[in-house]
N, C-alpha and C positions, 0 to 999 in steps of 0.2 A: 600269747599265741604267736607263732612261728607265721614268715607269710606262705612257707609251702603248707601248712598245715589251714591256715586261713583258704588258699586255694584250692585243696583239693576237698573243702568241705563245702565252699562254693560246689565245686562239681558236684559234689553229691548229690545237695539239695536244687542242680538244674537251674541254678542263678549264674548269671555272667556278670564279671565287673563292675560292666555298664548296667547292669539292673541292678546288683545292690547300690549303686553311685547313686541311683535315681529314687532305690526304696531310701537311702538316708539323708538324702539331699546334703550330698558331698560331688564333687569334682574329682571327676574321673582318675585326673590327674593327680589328686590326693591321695587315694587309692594306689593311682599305680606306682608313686614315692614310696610305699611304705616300703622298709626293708627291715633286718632285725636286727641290723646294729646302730645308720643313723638317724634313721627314721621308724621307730617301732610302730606297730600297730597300738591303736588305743585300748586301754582297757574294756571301753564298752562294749566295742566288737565282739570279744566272747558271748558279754550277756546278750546282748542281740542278738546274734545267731541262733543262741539257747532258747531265746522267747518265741524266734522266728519258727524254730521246729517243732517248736508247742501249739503254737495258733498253726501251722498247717496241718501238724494230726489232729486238732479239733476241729480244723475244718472239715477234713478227710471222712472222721468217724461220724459228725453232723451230717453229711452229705450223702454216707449210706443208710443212716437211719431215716431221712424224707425217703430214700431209696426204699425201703423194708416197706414203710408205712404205705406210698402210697401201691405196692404189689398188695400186703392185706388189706386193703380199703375196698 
């Protein structure tokens, strides 16, 4: 993963820097070194992100299902 492709998938997802720093318990500063020639991004960052956009459409579609339920209750 590229860091401009890294960042603008941040964007997407409504995460800033400093909140993924904090969701992977890394230094901001770590973060902000990466580059794509001397300092690349880690491999797991992909999957992370990939996992991250899973557990929040599950939380998403959980959250209007209570929603459904308690309108026909």
């Amino acid at each position: 993963m590229k860091k401009e492709e890294f960042d603008e998938l941040l964007k997407k997802l409504g995460i800033s820097r400093q909140e993924f720093a904090t969701m992977t318990d890394l230094a901001y500063s770590t973060i902000s070194n990466w580059s794509d020639d001397k300092k690349p991004i880690p491999g797991w960052v992909d999957s992370w992100l990939e996992n991250y956009i899973k557990a929040k459409s599950y939380e998403d579609i959980k959250k209007k299902v209570f929603e459904i339920e308690k309108v026909e209750k």
